[in-house]
N, C-alpha and C positions, 0 to 999 in steps of 0.2 A: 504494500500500500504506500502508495507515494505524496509523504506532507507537502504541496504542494497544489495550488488553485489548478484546476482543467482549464479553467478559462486562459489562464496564461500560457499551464504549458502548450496546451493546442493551439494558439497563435500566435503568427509569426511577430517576435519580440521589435518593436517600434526603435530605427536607429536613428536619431536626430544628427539634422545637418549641422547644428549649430559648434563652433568649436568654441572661440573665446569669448567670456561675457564684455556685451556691451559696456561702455561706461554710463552711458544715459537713454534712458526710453521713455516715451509716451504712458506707459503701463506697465508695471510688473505684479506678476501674478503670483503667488506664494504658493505649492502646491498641483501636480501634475493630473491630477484626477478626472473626473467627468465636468464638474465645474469649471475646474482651472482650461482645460482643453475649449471645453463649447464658448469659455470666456475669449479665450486667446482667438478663437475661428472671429469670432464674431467682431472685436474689437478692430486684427487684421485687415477684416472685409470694409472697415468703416475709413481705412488709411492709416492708424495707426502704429506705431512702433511697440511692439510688444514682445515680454521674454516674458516666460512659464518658467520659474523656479522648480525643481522637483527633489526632495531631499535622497531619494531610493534611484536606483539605478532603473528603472524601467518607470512611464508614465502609466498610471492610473494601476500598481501595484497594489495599493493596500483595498480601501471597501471598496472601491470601483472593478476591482478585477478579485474582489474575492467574497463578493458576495451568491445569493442563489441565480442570479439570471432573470430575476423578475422585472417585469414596464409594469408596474401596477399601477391604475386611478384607485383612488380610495383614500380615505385619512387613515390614518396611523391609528388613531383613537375614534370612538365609534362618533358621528354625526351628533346624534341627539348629545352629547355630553357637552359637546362643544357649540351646539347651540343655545344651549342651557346659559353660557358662560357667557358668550360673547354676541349672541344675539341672531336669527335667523339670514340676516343681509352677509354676514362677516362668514359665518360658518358655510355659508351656499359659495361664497367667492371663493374661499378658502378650498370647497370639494372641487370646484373648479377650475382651481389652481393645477391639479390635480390631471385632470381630463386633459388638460392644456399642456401638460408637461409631459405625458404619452404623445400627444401632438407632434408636440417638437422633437421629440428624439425619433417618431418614423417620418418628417417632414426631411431633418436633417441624413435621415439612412439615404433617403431616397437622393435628394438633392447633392448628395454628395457620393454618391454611388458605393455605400458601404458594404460591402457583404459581410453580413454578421447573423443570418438567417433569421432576420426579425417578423416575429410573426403575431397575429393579435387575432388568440383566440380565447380572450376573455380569461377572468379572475374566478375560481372557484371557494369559494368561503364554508369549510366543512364543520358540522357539530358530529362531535362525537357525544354528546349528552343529547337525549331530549328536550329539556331546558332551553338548552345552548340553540336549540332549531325556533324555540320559540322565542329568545331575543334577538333571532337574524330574521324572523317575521315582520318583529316589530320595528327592526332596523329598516327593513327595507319600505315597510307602509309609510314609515317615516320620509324616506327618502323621496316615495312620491308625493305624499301629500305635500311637502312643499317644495316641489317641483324641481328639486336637486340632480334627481336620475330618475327615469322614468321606463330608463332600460333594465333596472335589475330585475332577477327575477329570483323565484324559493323554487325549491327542487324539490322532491319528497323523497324519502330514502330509495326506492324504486327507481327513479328517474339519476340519481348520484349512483346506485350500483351500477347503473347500465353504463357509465360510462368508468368510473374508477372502481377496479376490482379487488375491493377488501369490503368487509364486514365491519366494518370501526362505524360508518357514519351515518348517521338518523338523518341526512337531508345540508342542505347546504343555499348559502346566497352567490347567486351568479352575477358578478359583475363584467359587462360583456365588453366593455371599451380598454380593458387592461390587453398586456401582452408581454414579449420575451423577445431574450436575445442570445447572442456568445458575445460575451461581454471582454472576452482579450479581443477578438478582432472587431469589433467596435469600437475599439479606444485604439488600436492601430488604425483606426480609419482616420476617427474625427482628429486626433492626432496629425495625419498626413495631412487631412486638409485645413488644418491650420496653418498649418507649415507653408504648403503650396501658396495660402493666399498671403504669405511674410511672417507670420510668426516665427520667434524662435523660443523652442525649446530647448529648457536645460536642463538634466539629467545628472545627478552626483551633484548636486548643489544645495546644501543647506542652508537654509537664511538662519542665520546664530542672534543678530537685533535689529531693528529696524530703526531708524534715528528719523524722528521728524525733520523738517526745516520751515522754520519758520510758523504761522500761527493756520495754513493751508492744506493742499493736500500731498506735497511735495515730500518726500523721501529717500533717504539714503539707507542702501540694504546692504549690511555686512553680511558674505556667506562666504563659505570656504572655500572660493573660488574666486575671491577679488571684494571689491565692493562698486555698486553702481545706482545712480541716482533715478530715478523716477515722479515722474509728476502727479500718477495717482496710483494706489498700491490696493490689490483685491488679495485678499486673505482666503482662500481658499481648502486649508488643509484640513479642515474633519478631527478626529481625533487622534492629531499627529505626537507623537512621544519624539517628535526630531526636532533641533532648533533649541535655541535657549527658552528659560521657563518666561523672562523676564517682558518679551516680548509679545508671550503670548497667553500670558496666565491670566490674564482678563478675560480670555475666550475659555481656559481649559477647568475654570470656578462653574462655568456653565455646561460644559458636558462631561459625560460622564462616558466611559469607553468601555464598552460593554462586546464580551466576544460573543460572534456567533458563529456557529461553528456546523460544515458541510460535509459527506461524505460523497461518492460518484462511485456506481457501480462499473462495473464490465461490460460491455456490450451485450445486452439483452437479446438481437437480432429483432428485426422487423417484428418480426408476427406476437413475437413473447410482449415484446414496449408496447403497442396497439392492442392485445388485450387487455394490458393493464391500466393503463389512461388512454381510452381512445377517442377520447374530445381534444387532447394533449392541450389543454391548457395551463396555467399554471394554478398550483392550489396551497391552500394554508388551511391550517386547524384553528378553532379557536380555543384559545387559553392564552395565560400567560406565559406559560413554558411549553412552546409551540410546535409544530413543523411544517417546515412548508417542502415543497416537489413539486418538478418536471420532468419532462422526457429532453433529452437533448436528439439531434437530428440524426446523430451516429447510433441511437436506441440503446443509449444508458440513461437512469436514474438518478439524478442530482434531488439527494433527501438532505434538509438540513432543521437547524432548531438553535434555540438557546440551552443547548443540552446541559453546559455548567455555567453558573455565574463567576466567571474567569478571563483572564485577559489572554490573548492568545500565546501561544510559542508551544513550539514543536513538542512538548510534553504532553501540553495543557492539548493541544489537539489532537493527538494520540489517544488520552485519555475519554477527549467529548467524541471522539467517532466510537468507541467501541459502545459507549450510552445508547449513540444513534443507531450500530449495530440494532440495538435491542429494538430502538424504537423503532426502525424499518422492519422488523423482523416480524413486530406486532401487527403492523399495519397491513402489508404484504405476506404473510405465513408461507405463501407458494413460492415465493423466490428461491427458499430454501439455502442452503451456506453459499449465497451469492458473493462473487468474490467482490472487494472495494478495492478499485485501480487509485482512489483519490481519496484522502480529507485533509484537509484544512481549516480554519478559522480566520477571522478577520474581527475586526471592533467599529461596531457602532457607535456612532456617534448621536447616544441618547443626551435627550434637554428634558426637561422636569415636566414638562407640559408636552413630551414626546410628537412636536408640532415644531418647521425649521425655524430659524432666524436670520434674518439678511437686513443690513443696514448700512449705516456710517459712525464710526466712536473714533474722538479724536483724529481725524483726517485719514481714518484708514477702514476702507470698506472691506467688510467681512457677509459670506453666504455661505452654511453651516447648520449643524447639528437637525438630518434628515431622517434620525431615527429608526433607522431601518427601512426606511421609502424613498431610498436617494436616488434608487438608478433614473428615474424619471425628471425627477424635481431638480436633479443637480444639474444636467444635462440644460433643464430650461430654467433654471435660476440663474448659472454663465451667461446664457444669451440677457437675460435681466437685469443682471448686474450691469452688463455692459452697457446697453441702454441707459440704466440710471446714473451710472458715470458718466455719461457721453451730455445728460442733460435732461434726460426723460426721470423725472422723480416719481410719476405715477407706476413704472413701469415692474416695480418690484410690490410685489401680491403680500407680502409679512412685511410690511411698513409700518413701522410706529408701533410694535410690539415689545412689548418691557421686556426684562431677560435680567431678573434678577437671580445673584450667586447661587449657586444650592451651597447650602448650610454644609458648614462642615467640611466642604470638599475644597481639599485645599492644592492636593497633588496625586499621589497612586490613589483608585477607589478602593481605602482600606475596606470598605461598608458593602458590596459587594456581597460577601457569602453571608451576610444577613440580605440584603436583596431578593435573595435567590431566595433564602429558608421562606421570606414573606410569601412570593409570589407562589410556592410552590404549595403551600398550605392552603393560599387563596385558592390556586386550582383545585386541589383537594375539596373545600370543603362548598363550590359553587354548583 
């Protein structure tokens, strides 16, 4: 079993033209990921001089390339709760933030002629409890009664077996405007076509601090690579552990880096993958301590979850696939000692209100903390960003969003495997 993302190892590893860092640009971007790429495309196209910093030796390595593969629409948190809070107007912009940001990443496949086999066939949302089918009822009447989605639909367990072949699930909510991708060659794409339209990307580049100048947006970025001056600076990294604290610990008070962790079967062959999801969409459980699955194009099984409450490295992912062993085992019984060619982990970058944040503090613009629903939203929050640096203030959807500390969290999340005991009991006892 090999610790290492599929998504990466299967595609071909992205080699930047760029050799030596500039001394001055229009933009610099902190961070090589889905944001940092789609920002960099976009900015480029507008005439700008722009560098992509990237602290890791490959772009879009860490949750961009090592998550499950999902384009999902939908909140992270359920609708009504967030209506509840912020009001019907905010919570309906907010789902359709959402919609918008699948949008944009098959707008940009296309337009930029990606081959990442991206495909939209809908979000599947399973209960494994009865209960659980009667609050994806009430989610989704929700949904239409105030004219959110008017595409979703309830399944009944009948209609869920005929398409995914396990016994776990009482029924499910269909979200049909979600989808999927191979998320290494997707980021080799948008990547190239960044490049192609002037970006440059940098690679082995760590930003160590970032030095204001003056009382605007102008900066001066130390990285191990030189230093180079910039007029406006997008903070892009997610939950990066690279870089000085000093720089970025006003961002890292507010999230919390949460590993989630993926296993990839063996090649199933055609006929075995198509018995077992043959809607092949992508799907998730509901709970706290989750799973989600797809098929991939070659007819493996990419099963993942929050199997431990643990920050990733080759131990810690060792240990959360043999979890997942069990829990695929549960889910699928007919697989039987199916072998795992893959797992790996990656860290989410949770926010207390598991909802992003994209703004301005201090002359340096930051878009961040996707909770585990990034591949979509990061992808169309770059293109947002850019906009709203260029001059467009309307043009970023989490405007004006508080984002205050979470308590206590100062640096590693010592709190963590109390985290995990909470949510797991919570599932337990729901």
């Amino acid at each position: 079993m090999k610790l290492d993302s599929y998504w990466t190892d299967s595609a071909p590893a992205f080699v930047p033209a760029a050799a030596e860092l500039p001394a001055q640009v229009d933009v610099a971007i902190v961070g090589g990921g889905f944001t940092g790429l789609s920002a960099a495309l976009a900015f480029a196209k507008r005439g700008a001089r722009v560098a992509v910093l990237e602290a890791g030796s490959r772009v879009a390595a860490e949750a961009s390339g090592r998550n499950g593969g999902h384009v999902n629409n939908g909140l992270a948190v359920d609708y009504a709760e967030v209506a509840a809070k912020v009001g019907v107007a905010r919570a309906r912009a907010w789902y359709h933030a959402y919609d918008a940001a699948v949008d944009t990443v098959e707008r940009l496949v296309r337009e930029e002629a990606i081959d990442c086999d991206f495909m939209r066939h809908g979000k599947l949302k399973l209960a494994t409890r009865p209960q659980q089918l009667e609050t994806l009822q009430r989610s989704a009447q929700r949904l239409i009664d105030d004219g959110v989605d008017t595409d979703v639909e309830i399944l009944d367990a009948a209609c869920v077996h005929g398409e995914v072949q396990s016994e776990r699930f009482h029924g499910g909510l269909l979200y049909k405007r979600s989808g999927q991708m191979h998320m290494g060659r997707f980021a080799q794409g948008l990547a190239g076509a960044a490049e192609r339209s002037g970006a440059q990307i940098h690679t082995g580049t760590t930003v160590q601090r970032i030095e204001r100048l003056g009382s605007g947006h102008a900066h001066k970025l130390h990285t191990s690579q030189g230093t180079l001056k910039a007029q406006q600076v997008l903070l892009a990294t997610g939950a990066t552990r690279h870089g000085g604290y000093g720089s970025f610990g006003w961002l890292r008070r507010r999230i919390v880096p949460i590993g989630s962790f993926i296993v990839v079967t063996e090649p199933l062959g055609a006929d075995r993958a198509q018995a077992l999801l043959s809607a092949r969409r992508t799907y998730t459980t509901v709970a706290n301590i989750h799973h989600y699955f797809r098929l991939t194009t070659d007819h493996r099984l990419v099963f993942g979850g929050r199997a431990r409450f643990a920050i990733s490295s080759p131990q810690s992912d060792a240990a959360s696939g043999e979890i997942l062993r069990a829990g695929l085992a549960e889910t699928f019984p007919q697989l039987g000692p199916v072998r795992l060619d893959y797992c790996w982990g990656g860290l989410v970058d949770m926010t207390q209100d598991r909802l992003p944040h994209a703004g301005e503090r201090n002359g340096l613009y930051y878009a961040m903390g996707y909770s585990g629903h990034g591949t979509q939203m990061s992808v169309h929050m770059g293109e947002r960003m850019a906009a709203v640096m260029a001059g467009d203030a309307n043009a970023n959807p989490w405007e004006g969003r508080k984002w205050p500390a979470i308590p206590g969290h100062f640096g590693p999340p010592w709190f963590l495997p109390a985290v995990g005991l909470y949510y797991t009991l919570k599932d337990r006892l729901a």
